[in-house]
KOLNU-237195 format. One line per 10 residues: number of its first residue (from 1); their letters; for each residue y, z, x of N, C-alpha, C, O. Coordinates in pm, 1 decimal. Layout:
% residues N
NUM) A) Y Z X Y Z X Y Z X Y Z X  ... $
% end
This chain:
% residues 95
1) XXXXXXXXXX) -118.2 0.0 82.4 0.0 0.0 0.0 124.7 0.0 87.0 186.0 99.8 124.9  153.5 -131.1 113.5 290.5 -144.5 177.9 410.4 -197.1 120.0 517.5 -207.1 179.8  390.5 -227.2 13.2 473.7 -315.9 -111.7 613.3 -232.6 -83.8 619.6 -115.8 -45.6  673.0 -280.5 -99.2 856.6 -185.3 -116.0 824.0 -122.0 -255.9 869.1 -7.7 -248.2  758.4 -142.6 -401.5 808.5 -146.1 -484.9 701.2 -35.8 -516.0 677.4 22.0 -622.1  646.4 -24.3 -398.3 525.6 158.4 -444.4 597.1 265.4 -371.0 686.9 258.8 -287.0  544.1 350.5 -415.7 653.4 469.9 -422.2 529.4 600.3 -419.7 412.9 597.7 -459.4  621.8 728.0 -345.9 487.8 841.6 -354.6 528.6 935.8 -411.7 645.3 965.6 -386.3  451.7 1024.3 -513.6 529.0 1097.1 -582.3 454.1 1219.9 -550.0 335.6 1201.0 -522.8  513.6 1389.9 -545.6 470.5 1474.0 -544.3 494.0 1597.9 -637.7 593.0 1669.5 -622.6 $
11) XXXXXXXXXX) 380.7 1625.7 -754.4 458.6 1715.3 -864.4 355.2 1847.6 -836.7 241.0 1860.4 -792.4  459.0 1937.0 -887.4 378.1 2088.4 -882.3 393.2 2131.7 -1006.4 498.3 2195.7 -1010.2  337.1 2129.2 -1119.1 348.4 2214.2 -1225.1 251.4 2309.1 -1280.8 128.7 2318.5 -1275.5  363.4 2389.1 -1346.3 373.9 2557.8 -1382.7 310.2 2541.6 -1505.0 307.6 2437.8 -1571.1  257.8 2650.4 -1533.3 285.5 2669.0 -1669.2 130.3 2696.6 -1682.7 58.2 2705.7 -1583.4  83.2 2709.4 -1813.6 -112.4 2735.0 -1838.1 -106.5 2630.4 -1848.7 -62.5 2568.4 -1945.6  -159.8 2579.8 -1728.3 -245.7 2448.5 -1662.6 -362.0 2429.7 -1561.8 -380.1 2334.6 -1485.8  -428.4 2529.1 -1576.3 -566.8 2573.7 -1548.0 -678.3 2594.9 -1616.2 -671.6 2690.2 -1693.8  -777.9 2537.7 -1612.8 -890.3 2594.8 -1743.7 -859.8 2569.7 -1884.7 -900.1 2632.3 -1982.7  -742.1 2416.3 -1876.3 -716.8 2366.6 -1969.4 -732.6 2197.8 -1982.0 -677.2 2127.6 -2066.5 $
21) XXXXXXXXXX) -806.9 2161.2 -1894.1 -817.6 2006.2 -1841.8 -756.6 1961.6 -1808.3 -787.7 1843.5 -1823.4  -647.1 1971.1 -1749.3 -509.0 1958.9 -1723.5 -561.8 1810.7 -1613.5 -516.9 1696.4 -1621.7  -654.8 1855.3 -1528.3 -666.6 1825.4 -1381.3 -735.6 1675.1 -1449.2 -688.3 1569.0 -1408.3  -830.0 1672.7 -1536.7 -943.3 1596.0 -1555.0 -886.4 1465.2 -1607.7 -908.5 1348.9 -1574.0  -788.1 1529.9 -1721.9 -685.6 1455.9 -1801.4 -587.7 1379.9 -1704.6 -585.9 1258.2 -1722.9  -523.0 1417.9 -1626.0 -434.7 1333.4 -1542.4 -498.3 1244.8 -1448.6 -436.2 1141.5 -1423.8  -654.5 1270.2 -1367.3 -663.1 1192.1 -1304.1 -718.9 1042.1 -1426.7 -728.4 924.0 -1393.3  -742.8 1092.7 -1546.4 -724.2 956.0 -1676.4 -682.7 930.8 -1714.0 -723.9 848.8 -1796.0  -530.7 966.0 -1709.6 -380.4 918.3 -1705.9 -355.4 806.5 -1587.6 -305.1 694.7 -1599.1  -399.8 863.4 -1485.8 -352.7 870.7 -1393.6 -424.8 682.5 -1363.6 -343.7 591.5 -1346.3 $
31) XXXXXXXXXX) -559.1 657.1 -1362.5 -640.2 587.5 -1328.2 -606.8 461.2 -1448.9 -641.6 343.2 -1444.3  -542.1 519.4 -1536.0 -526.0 371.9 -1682.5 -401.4 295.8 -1629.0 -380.3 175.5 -1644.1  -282.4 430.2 -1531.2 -171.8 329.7 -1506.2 -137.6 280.1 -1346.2 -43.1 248.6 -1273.9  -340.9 303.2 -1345.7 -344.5 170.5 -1225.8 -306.2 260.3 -1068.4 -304.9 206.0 -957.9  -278.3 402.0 -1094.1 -213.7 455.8 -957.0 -334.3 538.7 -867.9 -453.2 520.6 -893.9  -296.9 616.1 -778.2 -373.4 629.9 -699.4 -348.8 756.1 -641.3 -229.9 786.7 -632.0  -420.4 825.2 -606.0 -422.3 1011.4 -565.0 -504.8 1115.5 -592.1 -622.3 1111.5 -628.7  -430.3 1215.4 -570.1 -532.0 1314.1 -653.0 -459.5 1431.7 -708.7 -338.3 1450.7 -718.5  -567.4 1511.5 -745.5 -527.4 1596.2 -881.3 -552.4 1788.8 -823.1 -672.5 1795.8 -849.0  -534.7 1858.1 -795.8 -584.6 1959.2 -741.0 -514.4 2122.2 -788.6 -394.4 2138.5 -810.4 $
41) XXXXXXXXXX) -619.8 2231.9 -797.7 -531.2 2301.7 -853.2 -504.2 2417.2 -755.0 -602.1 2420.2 -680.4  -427.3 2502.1 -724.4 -389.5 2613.3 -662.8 -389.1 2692.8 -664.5 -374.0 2745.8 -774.5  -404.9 2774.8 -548.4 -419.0 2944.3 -572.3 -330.5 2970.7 -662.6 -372.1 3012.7 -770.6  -191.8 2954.0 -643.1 -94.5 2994.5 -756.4 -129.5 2997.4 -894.0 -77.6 3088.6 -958.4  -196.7 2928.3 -948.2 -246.1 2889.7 -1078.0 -136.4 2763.6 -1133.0 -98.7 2735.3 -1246.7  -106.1 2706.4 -1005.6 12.2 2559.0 -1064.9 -120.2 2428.4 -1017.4 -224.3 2448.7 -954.9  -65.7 2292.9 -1075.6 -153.7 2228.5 -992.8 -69.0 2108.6 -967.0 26.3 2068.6 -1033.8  -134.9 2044.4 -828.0 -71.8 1970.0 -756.1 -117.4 1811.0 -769.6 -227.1 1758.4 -751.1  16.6 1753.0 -811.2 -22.2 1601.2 -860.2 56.4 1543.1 -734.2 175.2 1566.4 -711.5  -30.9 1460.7 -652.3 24.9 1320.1 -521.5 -50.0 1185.0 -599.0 -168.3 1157.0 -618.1 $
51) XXXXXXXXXX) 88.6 1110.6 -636.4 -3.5 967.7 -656.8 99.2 860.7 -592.5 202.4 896.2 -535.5  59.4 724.5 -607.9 113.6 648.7 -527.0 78.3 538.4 -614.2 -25.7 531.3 -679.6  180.1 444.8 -610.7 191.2 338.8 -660.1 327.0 294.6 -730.0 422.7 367.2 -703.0  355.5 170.4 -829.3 483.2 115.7 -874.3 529.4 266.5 -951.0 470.6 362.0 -1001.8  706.7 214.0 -919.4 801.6 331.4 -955.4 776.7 324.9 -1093.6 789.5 438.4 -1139.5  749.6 250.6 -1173.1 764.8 276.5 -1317.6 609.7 339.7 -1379.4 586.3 354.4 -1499.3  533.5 365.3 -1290.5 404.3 380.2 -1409.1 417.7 549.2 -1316.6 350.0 641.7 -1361.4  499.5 572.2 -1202.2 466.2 743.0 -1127.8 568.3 790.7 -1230.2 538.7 895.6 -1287.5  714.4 716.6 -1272.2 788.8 776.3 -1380.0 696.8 786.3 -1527.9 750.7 850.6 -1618.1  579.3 733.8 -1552.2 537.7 724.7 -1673.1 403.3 857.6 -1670.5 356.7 927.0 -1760.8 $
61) XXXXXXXXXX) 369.9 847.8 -1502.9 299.8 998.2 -1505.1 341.5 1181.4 -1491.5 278.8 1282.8 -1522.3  510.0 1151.6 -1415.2 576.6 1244.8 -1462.4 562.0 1270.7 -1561.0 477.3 1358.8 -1576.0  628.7 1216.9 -1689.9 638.3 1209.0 -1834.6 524.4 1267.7 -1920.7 529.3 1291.2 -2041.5  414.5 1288.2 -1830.9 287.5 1284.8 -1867.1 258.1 1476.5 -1821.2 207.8 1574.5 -1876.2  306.7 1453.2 -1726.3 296.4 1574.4 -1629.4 356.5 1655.7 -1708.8 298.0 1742.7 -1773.3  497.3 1631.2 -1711.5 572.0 1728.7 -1838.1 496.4 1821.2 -1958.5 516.1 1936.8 -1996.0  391.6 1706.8 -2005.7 364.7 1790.3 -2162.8 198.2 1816.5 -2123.1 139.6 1908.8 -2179.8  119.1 1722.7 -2014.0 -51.5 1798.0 -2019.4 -131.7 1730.6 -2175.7 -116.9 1633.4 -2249.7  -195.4 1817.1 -2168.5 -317.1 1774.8 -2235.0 -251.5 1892.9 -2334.9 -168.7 1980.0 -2308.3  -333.6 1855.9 -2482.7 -279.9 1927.9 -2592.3 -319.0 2099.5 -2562.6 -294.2 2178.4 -2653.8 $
71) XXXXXXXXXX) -363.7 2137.7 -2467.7 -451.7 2277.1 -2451.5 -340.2 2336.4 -2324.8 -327.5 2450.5 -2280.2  -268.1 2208.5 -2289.4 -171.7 2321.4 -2199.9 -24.2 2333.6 -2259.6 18.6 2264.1 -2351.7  43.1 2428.4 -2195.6 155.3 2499.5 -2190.0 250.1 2463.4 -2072.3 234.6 2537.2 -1975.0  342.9 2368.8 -2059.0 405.8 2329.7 -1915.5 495.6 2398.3 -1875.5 565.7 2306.0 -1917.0  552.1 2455.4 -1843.3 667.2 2518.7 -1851.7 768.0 2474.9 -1724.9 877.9 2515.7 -1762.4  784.2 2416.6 -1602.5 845.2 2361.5 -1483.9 768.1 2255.8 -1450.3 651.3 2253.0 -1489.3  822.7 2148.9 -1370.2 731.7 2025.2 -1284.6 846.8 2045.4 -1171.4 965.5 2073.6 -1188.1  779.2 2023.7 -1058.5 909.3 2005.1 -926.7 847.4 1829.5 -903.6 727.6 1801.3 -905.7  931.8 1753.4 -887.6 922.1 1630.0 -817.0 952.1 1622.9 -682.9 1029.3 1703.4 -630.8  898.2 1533.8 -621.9 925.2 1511.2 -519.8 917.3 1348.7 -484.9 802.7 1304.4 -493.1 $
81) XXXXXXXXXX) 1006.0 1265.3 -452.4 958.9 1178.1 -395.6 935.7 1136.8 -261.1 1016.6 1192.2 -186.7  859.2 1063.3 -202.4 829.6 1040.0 -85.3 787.6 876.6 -22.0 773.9 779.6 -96.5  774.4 872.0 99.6 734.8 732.9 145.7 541.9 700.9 90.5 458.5 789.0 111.4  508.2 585.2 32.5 389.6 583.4 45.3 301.1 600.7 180.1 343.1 548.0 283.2  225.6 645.8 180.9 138.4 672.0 315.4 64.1 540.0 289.4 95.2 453.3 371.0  -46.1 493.2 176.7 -112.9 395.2 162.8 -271.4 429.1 199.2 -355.2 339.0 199.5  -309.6 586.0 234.3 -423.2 587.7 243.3 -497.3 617.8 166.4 -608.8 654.9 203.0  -466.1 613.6 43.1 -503.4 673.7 -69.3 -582.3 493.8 -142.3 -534.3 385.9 -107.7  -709.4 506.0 -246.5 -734.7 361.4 -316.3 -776.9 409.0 -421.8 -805.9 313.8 -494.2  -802.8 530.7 -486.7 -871.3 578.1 -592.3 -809.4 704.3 -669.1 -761.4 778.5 -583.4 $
91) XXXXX) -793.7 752.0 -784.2 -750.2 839.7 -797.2 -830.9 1004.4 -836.8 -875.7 1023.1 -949.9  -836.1 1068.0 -772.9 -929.3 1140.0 -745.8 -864.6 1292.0 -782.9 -743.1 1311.8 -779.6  -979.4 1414.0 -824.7 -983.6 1513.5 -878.1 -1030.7 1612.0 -775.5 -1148.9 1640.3 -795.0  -984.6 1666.0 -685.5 -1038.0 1806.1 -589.1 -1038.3 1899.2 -648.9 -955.8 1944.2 -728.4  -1174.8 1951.4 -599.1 -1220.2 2071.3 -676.7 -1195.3 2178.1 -547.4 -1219.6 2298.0 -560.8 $
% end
């Protein structure tokens, strides 16, 4: 992924998003709009979304990030954007 027009995004969100599919659900969000990363959750009890790909479908997984799966509670997302690295081809769920 060297395209100018991919982009890397890094979200941390809060909120009861643990033991709510939160993780399972985004990487099938995540995989319909074609992007690429993974899904992981944290000691904190936040979990950590890195995906990569076109600016308009990582703005369409923010958006996504915001509200979760009907079983969670969001309450903060931090964004981050960043340079694509490009080593990423699949979008993937760490356990």
């Amino acid at each position: 992924m060297t395209d100018n027009s991919l982009k890397r995004v890094e979200i941390i969100v809060t909120g009861i998003v643990q033991g709510v599919f939160f993780r399972a659900s985004t990487r099938d969000y995540a995989t319909r709009l074609n992007l690429v990363g993974t899904v992981r959750n944290l000691r904190d009890g936040t979990v950590e979304i890195i995906a990569e790909g076109k600016e308009e479908k990582l703005f369409n997984l923010i958006g996504y990030a915001k509200r979760g799966p009907p079983s969670a509670k969001v309450y903060n997302i931090d964004v981050k954007w960043k340079e694509p690295e490009g080593k990423l081809n699949v979008f993937k769920l760490i356990y």
